[in-house]
C-alpha positions in Angstrom: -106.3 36.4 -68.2 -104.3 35.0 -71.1 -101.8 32.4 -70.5 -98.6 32.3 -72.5 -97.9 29.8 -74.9 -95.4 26.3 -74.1 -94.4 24.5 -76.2 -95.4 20.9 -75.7 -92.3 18.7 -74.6 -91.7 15.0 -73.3 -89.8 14.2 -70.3 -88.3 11.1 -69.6 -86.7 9.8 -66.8 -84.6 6.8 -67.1 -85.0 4.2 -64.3 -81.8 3.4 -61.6 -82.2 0.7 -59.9 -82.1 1.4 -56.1 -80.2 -2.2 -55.4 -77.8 -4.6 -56.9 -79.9 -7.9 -57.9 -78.1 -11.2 -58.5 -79.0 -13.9 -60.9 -79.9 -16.7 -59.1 -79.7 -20.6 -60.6 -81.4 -23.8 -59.8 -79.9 -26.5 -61.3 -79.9 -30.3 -61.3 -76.3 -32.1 -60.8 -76.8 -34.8 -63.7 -73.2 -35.4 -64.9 -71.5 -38.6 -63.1 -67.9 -37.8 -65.3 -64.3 -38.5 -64.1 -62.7 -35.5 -65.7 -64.5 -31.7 -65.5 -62.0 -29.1 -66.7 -61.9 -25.3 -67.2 -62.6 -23.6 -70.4 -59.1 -23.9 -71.3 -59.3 -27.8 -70.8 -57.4 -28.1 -67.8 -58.4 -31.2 -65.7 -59.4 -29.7 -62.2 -62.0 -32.5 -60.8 -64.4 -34.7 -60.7 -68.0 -34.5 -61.0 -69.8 -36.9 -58.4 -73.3 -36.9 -60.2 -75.4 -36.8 -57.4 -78.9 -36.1 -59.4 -79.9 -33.4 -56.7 -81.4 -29.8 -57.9 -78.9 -27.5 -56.2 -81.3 -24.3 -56.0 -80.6 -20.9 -55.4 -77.2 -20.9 -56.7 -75.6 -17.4 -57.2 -74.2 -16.6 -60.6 -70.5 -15.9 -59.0 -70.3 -19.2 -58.0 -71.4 -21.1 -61.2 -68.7 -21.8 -63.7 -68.2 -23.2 -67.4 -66.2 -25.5 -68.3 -66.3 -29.2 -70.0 -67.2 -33.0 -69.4 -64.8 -35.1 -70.8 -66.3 -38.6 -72.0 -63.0 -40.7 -72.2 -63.1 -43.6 -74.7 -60.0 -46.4 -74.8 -58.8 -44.2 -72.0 -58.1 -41.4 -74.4 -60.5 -37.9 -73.9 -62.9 -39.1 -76.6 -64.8 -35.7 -76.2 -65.4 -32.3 -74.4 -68.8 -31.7 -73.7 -69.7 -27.7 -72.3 -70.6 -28.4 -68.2 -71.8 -25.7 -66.3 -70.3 -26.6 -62.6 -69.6 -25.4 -58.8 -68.2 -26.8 -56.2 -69.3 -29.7 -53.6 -67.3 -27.9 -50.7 -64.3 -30.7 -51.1 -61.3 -30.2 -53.2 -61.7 -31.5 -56.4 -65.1 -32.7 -56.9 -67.6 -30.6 -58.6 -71.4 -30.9 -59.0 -71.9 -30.6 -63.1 -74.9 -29.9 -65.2 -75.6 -30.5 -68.6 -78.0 -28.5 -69.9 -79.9 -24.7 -69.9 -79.3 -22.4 -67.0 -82.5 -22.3 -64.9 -82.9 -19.2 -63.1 -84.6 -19.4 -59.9 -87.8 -17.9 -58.9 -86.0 -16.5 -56.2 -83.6 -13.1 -56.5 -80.8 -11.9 -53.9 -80.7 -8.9 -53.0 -77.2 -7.6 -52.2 
């Protein structure tokens, strides 16, 4: 018995991801600054500097923004911050530096 002739094809299949998985940050708080502003430079705290690593931070909650070394009293220069907040109005915890990600993912 004689089979009938295919044609060799490929299939793919394209992977879906099953769950939503959230970047994840650990990150040291190394900027003691009075001034951390938005990316449009508007002043909206302080950083306290606490030199902690703050891990498992979720990427929602970590913002850009800048430092602002002040010089003669005058904003001498904006340096990019990564920050988030303390959990008080007005103070921030700041890094300086590359984004670490965590070994740890959340699952959502």
């Amino acid at each position: 018995m004689k089979r009938k002739y295919e044609k060799p094809s490929m299939m793919v299949e394209a992977f879906e991801a099953n769950e939503y998985v959230a970047a994840c940050y650990n990150l040291d708080c190394n900027v003691n600054v009075k001034s951390i502003t938005d990316l449009n430079k508007n002043i909206i705290g302080k950083s306290d500097g606490c030199k902690k690593v703050h891990e498992n931070l979720k990427e929602e909650d970590v913002k850009i923004g800048f430092s602002i070394n002040m010089k003669d009293g005058v904003p001498h220069e904006y340096i990019q911050t990564t920050y988030w907040e303390t959990g008080i109005p007005g103070f921030y915890h700041a890094h300086h530096g590359d984004l670490k990600p965590s070994a740890r993912a959340n699952a959502s």
